[in-house]
NUGU-962209 format. One record per residue: residue in three letters; x, y, z of N, C-alpha, C in turn. Coordinates in steps of 0.02 Angstrom, whole numbers, plus 50000, padded with zeros to 5 digits. Example, Ala and Ser with C-alpha at 12.3 -4.5 7.8 and 13.67 -1.06 7.14 Angstrom:
BEGIN
ALA506604971650390506154977550390506604983550390SER506424988850354506844994750357506455000250394
//
This chain:
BEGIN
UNK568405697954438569055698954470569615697954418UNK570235702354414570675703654376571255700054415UNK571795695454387572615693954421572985695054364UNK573415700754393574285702154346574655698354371UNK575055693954322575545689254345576245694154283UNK576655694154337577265695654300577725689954308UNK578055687354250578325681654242578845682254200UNK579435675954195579885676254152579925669554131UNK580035668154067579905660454043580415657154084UNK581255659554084581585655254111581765654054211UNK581285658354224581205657854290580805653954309UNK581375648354349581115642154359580365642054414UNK580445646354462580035645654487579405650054492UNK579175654454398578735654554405578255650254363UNK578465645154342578185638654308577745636354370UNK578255636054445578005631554483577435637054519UNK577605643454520577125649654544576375649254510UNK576465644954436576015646854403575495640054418UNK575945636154440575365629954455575055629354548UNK575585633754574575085634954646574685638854631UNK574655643354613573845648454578573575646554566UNK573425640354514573015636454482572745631354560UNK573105628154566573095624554610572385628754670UNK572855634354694572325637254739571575640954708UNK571655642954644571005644154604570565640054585UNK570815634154585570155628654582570065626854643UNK570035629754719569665629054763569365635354765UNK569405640754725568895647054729568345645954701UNK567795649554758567265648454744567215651354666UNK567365658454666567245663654632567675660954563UNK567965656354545568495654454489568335658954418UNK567485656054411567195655254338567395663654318UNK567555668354372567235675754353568085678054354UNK568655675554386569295677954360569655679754315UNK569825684554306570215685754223570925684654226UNK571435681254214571925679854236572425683554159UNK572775688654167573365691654128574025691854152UNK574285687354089575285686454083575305694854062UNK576085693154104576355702154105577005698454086UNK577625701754054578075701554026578535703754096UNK579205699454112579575702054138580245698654130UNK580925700854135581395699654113581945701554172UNK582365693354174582975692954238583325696554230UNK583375693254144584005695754118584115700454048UNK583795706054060583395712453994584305713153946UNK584905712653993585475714153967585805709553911UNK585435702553925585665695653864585585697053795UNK586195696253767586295695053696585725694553674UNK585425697353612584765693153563584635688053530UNK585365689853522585765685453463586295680053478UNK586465676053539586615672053555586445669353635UNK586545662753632586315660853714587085658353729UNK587045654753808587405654053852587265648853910UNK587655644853944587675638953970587235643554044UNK586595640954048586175643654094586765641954188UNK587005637054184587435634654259587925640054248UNK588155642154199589015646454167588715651254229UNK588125654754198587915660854207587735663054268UNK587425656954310587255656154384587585656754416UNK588395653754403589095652254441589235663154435UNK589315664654382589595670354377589165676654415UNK588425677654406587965682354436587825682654501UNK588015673854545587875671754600588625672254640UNK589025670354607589715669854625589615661354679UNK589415657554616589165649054667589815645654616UNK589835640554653590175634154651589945630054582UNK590195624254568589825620754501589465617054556UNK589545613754614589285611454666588635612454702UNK588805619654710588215624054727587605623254689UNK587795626054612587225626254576586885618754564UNK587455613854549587035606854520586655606654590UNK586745608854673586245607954706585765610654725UNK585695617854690585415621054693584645619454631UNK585175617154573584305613354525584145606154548UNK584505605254593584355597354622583625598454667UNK583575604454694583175605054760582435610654729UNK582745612854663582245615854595581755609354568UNK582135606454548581725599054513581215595154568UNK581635595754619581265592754671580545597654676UNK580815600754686580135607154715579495606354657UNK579775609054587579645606954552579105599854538UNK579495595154561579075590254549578645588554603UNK578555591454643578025589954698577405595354659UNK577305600354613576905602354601576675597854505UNK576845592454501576705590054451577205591154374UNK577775594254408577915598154337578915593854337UNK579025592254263579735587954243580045593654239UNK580685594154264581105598854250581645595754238UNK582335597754183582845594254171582915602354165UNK583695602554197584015607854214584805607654176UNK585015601854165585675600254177585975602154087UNK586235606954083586445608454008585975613153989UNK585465616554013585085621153999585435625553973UNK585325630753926585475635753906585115641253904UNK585265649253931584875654353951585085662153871UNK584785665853873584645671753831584235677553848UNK584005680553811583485685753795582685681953784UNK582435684153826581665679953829581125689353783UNK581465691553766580855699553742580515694253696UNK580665689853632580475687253600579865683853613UNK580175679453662579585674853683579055679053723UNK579165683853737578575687353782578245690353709UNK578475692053657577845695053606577445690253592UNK577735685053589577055678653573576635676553611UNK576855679153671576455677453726575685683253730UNK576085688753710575555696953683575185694053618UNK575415691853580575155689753525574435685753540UNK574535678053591574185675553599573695676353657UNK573775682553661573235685153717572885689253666UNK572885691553612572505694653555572155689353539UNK572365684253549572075677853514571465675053577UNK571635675153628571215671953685571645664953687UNK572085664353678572645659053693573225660653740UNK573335664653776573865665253810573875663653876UNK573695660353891573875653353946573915646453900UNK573955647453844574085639553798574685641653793UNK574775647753771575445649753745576125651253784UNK576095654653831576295652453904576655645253923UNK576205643353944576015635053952576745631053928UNK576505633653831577115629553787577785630753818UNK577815635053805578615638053820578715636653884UNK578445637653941578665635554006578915627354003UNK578485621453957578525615153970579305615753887UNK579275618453853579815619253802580435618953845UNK580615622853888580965627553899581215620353961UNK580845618254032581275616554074580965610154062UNK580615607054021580345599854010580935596153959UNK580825599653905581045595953851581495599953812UNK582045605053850582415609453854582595610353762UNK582025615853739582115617853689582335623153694UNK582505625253614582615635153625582105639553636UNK582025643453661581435649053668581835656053638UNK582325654753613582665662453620582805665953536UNK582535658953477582745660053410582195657553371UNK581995662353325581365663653283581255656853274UNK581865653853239581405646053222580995642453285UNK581335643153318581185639353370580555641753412UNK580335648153410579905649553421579175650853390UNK579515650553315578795650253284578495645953272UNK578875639053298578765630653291578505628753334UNK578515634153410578215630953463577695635153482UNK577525643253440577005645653429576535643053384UNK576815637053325576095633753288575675628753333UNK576005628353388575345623053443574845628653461UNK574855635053448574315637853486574135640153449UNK574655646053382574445650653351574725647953272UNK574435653353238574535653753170575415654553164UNK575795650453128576535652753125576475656353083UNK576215655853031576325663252995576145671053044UNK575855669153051575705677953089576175678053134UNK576485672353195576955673753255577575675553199UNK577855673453158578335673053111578465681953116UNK577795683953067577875690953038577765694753109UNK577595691453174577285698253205578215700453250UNK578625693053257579035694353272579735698553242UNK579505697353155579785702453109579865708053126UNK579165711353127579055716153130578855720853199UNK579135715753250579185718053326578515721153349UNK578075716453314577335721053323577245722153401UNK577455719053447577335718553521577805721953544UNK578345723153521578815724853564578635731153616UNK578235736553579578105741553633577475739153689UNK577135733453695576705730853729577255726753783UNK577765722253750578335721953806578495726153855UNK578825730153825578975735653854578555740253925UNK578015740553889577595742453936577335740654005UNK577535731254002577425728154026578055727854085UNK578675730254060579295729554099579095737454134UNK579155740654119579075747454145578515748254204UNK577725744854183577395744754234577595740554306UNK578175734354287578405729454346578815734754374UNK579165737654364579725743454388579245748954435UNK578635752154402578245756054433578005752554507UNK577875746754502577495742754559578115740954619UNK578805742254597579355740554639579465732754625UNK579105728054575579395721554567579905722354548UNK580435718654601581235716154586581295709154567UNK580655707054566580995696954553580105694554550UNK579915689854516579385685754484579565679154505UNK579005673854538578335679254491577965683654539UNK577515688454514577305692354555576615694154541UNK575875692354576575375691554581575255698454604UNK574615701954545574155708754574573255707254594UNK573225707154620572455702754622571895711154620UNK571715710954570571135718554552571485724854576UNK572015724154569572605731554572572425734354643UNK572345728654680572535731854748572975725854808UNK572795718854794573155713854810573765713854784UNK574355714954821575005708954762575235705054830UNK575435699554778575765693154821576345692754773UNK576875690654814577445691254766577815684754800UNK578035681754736578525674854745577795666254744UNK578195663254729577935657654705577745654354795UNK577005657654808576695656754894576355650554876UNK576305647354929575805642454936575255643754914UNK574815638554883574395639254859573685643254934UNK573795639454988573475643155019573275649755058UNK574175655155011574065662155045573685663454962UNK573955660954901573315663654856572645662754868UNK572405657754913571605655954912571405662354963UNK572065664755013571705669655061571675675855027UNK572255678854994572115682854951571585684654892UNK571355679354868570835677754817570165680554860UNK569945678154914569375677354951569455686954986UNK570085687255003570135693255034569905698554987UNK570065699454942569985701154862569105700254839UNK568745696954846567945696354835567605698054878UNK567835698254966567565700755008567565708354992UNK568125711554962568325718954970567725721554907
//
């Protein structure tokens, strides 16, 4: 059995999408035989490359929210958040262009690492609120999984970028407007961060078929 997950590093809730899956896949019988593939997807494809921005600035302006709003709006994120095991610090976050971080993520699926690689950057990003959006910073938090020399040059040389791409284009084909968004053997999708127990029905629905 095959699952497409389309995801965006700074979307908070498919960190937490990614641990109800888990969550509901270790009660599948069938676990050992799942192939689980990161898909590239992007909130915000229009962000600078080349500079970031006060992630609350940006919320207030796209949402048209309050400073009120939003601090309660990651108040009730963290929370959520932390009922699935996972630290989130929200407050001073800063948001960008994630294409980058999705080639390393392509990279380390060449590798058979891309749920390590993944992983990093999700806990980088709303744990211990690093950058994800600038080479240094990413090729520093690509040496926990991968070779920095190679993430270094592959980001040089945009070796992924048309594997990105491909990856945004196929979410567009499927009608995904928002992640994360679950394909279970290209005939299941579940979309949005569900309880772990509509993935276990989907999973099972999916092995019966």
């Amino acid at each position: 059995m095959r699952v497409d997950v389309w995801s965006d590093i700074v979307c908070p809730w498919c960190y937490v999408g990614k641990r109800r899956f888990e969550r509901a896949l270790a009660q599948f019988d069938g676990r050992a035989d799942v192939q689980i593939v990161h898909h590239s997807f992007q909130l915000n494809p229009a962000a600078p490359h080349d500079q970031t921005s006060n992630r609350r600035e940006m919320l207030m302006r796209k949402y048209r929210l309050t400073p009120a709003q939003v601090e309660e709006m990651d108040a009730r994120m963290t929370q959520t958040a932390a009922a699935e095991g996972l630290e989130y610090h929200l407050e001073g976050t800063v948001t960008g262009n994630t294409f980058d971080a999705h080639q390393l993520v392509h990279l380390a699926r060449d590798g058979g690492r891309q749920d390590t690689m993944i992983e990093r950057l999700y806990r980088a990003y709303f744990t211990e609120q690093r950058s994800i959006f600038d080479e240094t910073s990413l090729v520093e938090l690509a040496s926990e999984a991968l070779d920095p020399d190679d993430a270094r040059v592959a980001l040089r040389e945009r070796r992924y970028a048309d594997a990105v791409q491909s990856d945004l284009d196929a979410a567009r084909r499927l009608g995904a407007t928002g992640v994360p968004f679950f394909v279970i053997d290209e005939h299941y999708g579940v979309s949005g961060a569900q309880a772990p127990e509509v993935f276990l029905d989907m999973l099972r629905q999916a092995a019966q078929r």
